[in-house]
N, C-alpha and C positions, 0 to 999 in steps of 0.2 A: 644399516647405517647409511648405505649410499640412497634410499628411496628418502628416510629423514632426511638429509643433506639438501636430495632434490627439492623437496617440498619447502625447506626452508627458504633457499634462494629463488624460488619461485613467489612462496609468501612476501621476503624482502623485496624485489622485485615490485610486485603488486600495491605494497603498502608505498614506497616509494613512490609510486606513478598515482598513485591518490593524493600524495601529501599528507599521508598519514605519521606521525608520529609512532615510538611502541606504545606510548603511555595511553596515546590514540586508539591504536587498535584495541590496548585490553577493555578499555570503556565501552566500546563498541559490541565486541564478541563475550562480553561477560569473563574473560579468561586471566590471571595475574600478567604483571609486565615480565615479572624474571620468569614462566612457565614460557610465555612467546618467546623469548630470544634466546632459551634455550633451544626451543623448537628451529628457531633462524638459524642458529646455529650449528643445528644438526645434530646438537646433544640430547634430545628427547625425539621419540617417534611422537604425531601427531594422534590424535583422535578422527575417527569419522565424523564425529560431533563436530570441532572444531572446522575442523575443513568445509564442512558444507558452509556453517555461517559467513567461513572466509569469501569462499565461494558467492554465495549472496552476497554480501559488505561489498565485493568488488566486480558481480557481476562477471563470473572469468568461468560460466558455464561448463562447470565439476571439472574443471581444470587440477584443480589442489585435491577435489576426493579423489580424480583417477591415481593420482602421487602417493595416497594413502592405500590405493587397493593390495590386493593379494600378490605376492612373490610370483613373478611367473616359474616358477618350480612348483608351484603348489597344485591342487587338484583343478583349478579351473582354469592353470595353463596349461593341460594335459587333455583337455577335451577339447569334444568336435568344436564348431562356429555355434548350431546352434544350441549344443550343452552348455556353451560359454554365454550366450543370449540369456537363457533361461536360470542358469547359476546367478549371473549378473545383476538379473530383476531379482532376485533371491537375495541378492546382497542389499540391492538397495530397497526392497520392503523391509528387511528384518532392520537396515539404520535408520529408515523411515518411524517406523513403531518404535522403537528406542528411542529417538527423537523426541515423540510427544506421548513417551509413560507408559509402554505396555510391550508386554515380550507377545507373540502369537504362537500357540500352542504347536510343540510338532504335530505334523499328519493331521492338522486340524484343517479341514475346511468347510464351507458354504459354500455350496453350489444349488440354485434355486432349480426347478424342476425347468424341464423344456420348456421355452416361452415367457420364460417367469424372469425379471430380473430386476438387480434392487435397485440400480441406477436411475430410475423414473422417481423410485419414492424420496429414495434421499435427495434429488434434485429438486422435488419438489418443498422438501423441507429449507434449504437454503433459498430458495425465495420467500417460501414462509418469513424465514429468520430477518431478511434486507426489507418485509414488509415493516416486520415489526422495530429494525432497526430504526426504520423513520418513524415513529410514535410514541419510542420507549427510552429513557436513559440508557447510554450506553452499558455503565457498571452492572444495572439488572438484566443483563444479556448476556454477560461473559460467560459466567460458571456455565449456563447452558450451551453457551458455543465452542467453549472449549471440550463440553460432555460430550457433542454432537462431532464435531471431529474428530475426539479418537475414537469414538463408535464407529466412524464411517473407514478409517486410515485401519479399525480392528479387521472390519468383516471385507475390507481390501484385502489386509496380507495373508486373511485366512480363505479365500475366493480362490476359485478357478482361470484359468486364464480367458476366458468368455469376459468377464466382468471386474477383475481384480485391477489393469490399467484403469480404466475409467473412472475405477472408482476411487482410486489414489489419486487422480489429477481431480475429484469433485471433492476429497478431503483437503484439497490445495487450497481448493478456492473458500473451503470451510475454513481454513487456517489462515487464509488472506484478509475474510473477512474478519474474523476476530481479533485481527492486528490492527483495521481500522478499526473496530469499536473499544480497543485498547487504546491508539494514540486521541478518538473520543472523548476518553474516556479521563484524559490526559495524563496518561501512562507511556509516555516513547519508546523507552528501555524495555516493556512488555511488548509494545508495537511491533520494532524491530526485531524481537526474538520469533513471532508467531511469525512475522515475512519471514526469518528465515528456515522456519519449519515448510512452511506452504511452499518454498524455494524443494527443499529436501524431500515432501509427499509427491510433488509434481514429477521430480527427477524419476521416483522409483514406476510410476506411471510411465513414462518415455517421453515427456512432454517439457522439455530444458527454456521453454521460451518464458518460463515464469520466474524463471531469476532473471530473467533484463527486465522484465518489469517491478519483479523487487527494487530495482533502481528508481524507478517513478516512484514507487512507494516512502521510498527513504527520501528523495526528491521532496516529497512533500512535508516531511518534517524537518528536514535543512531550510525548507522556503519556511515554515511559521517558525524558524530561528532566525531568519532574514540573513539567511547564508546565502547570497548572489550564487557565490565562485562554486561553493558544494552543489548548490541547485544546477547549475550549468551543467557543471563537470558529471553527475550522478545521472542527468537526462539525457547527454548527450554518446554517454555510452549505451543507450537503451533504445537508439536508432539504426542500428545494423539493416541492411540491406535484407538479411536473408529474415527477418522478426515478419511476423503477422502486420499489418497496417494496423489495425485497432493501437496494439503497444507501441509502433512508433508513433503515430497519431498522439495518444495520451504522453507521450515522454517529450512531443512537440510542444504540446503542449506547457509541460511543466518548465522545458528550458525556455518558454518564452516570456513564463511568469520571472524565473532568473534574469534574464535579462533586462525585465522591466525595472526588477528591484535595483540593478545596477546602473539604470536607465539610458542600456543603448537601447533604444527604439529601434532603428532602422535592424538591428537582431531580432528586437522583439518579433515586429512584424513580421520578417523572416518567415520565422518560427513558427506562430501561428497560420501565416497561410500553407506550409507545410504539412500543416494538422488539420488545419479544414481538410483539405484534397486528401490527406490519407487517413481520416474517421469517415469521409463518404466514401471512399474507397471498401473500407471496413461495412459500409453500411449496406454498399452492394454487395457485398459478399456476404452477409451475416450469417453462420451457422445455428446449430442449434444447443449449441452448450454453454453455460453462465457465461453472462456478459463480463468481459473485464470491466473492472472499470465501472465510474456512476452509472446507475439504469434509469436514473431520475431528470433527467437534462434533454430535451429537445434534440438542443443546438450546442455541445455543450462547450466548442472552441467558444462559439460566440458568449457566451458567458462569462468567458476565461478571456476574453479580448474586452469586455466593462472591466474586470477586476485589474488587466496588465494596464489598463488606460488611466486608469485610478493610481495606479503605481507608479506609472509615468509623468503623472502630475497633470492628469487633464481629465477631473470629475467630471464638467458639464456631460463632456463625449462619454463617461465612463455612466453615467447617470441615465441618457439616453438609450444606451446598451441593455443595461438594467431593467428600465422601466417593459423595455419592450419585450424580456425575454423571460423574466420572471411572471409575468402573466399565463407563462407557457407549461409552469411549472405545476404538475399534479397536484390538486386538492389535497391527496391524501399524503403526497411526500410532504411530512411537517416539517423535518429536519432539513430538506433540502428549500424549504420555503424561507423557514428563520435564516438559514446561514447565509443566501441569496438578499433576501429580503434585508435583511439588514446591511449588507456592502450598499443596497441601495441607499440606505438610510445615508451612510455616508458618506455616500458622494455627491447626495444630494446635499448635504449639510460642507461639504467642502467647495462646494459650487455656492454659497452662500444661501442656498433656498432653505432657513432654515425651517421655517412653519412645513412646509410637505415632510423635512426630513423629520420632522417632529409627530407627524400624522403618519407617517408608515411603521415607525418606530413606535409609537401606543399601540398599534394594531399588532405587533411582533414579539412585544417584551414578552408577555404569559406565554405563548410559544416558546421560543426560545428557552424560557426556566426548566418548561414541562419537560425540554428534549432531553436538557443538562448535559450540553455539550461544547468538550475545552475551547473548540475552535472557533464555536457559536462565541462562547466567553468571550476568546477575546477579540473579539469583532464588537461584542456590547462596550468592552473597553474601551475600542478604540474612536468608538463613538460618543462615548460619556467625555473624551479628551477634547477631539473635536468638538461639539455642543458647549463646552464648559468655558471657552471663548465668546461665547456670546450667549453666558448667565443671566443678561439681564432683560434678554428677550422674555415674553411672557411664555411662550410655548415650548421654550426647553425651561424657566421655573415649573411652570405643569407638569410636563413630562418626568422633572428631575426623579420625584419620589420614589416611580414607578423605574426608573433605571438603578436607581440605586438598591431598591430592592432585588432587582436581577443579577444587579452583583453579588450583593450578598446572597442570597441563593445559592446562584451557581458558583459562591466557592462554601457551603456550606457540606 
């Protein structure tokens, strides 16, 4: 009761310093409201399940699973340091694999021959998968990237220690990705459960830096709800000192789109140049394991300073950004072409240029459909609102057919 107790006032605690609601938190974690406040309460022991996602929702790095762990009475408070390392990663594959649907057989393992190892191959499949994710509807991607992670999180928990971390931190990023081709795919509540599985595969790897960037992640679907205060508050806990620069770079990122939505500029700014100097920071440094983060963007603060600019209420500048930076952007990334490409469209059409923004936009629509994606959506939305101010232009009459098509489409 007293480990319950603890956990609960540390849950209260955490949701409190969110501004979370309970009725809040159960929306969020998938869990009832009277199950959490018993939990708060101290009258229910928690879940390892639970806790992890707490854990991600609030970025408090296995803060609430360690509240959950083992009695220290028990057998892995009775062992050496490192029988207690190696029990521990034991704990956290076997709630890893329970996480995303599969128990891992006892005494089962994979161990590839000397020299052999599986790390290369399945790496090389998740680039596969972020090719194909630029070309293909998100929805016809799922089923296979959700097959592909627990393949990859299976023959982790059943692996040697040669290759069993590594390989739970690349079913992270398997699991990361299918969160974005779920909120793609305009699923959030899907979204947000695969981050916080990819939070959970990464932990049992030893790799805790990818639940602050679960924060970016959420971050980005509080900004397409036009949640300022959430956007802020979610990236600016995902800037810690001791993080890699790549994640606080992108979490500068996202709080500076926050800002914009709120429209301090001089934060915005801030913000962004924060993220320029720590993504070339990231950039001197590049390792050799999945990129966080877009792998399709140049430049990608600078893309993200057209969009905060646009936000801010100054298209020309936001237009300008655009024109130049989008040209930078790979032939073959389609999805990053339409989603780019069209901010272009309108900002160029809120700058009053409507004929260009009318000619980049026919060049984009059949794109954009082909992608069928939520976010593409509503960027076409928000272009058909803008345009439809100045109906009586002839080049948004022309173009109207072909936008309205795309709506319907992409909610088809």
């Amino acid at each position: 009761m007293i480990m319950s107790f603890d956990f609960g006032r540390e849950l209260r605690r955490l949701r409190d310093e969110a501004g979370l609601t309970l009725g809040g938190l159960a929306q969020e974690v998938n869990y009832s409201r009277s199950h959490l406040s018993r939990i708060e309460r101290g009258e229910k022991r928690p879940s390892v399940g639970l806790a992890r996602r707490c854990d991600a929702l609030f970025g408090s790095a296995g803060r609430l699973q360690a509240l959950v762990g083992p009695h220290p009475s028990s057998r892995l408070g009775r062992m050496s340091g490192a029988g207690r390392l190696m029990a521990r990663r034991g704990l956290l594959a076997a709630g890893a694999a329970s996480l995303i649907g599969f128990s891992p057989v006892d005494g089962e393992r994979i161990d590839p021959p000397d020299g052999v190892s599986l790390v290369g191959p399945f790496r090389a499949q998740l680039d596969q998968m972020r090719q194909l994710g630029q070309a293909t509807e998100p929805s016809a991607l799922l089923d296979l990237l959700e097959a592909q992670t627990r393949t990859v999180a299976k023959v982790a928990a059943s692996s040697g220690p040669r290759d069993g971390a590594r390989l739970f931190v690349l079913a992270a990023h398997f699991a990361d990705y299918t969160g974005w081709m779920a909120q793609e795919a305009g699923d959030n509540a899907s979204a947000l459960d695969w981050t916080a599985k990819a939070v959970g595969l990464a932990q049992a790897g030893g790799d805790r830096d990818l639940a602050f960037y679960a924060l970016v992640r959420r971050a980005l679907v509080t900004f397409y709800d036009a949640d300022a205060e959430q956007t802020i508050a979610l990236a600016s806990r995902a800037q810690e000192s001791r993080l890699p620069p790549r994640i606080r770079g992108l979490a500068a990122q996202r709080e500076a789109q926050g800002h914009a939505l709120a429209g301090d500029e001089l934060a915005c700014m801030r913000s962004l140049d924060r993220a320029r100097q720590l993504l070339d920071s990231a950039s001197a440094r590049a390792g050799t394991g999945p990129v966080i983060g877009t792998s399709h963007l140049v430049d990608p603060a600078a893309m993200v300073t057209g969009w905060c600019l646009f936000d801010l209420g100054r298209p020309r500048e936001a237009a300008e950004v655009f024109d130049r930076e989008c040209l930078r952007i790979s032939p073959q990334a389609l999805r990053t072409r339409a989603r780019y490409g069209l901010r272009r469209a309108l900002a160029h059409a809120a700058a009053g240029e409507i004929e260009h923004s009318c000619e980049i936009a026919g060049e984009l629509l059949d794109l954009a459909v082909a992608v069928r994606s939520a976010t593409v959506t509503a960027d076409i939305r928000r272009l058909a609102k803008e345009l439809a101010r100045f109906r009586t232009n002839r080049s948004v009459r022309n173009l109207q057919p072909a936008l309205t098509s795309a709506l319907h489409q992409s909610r088809s």
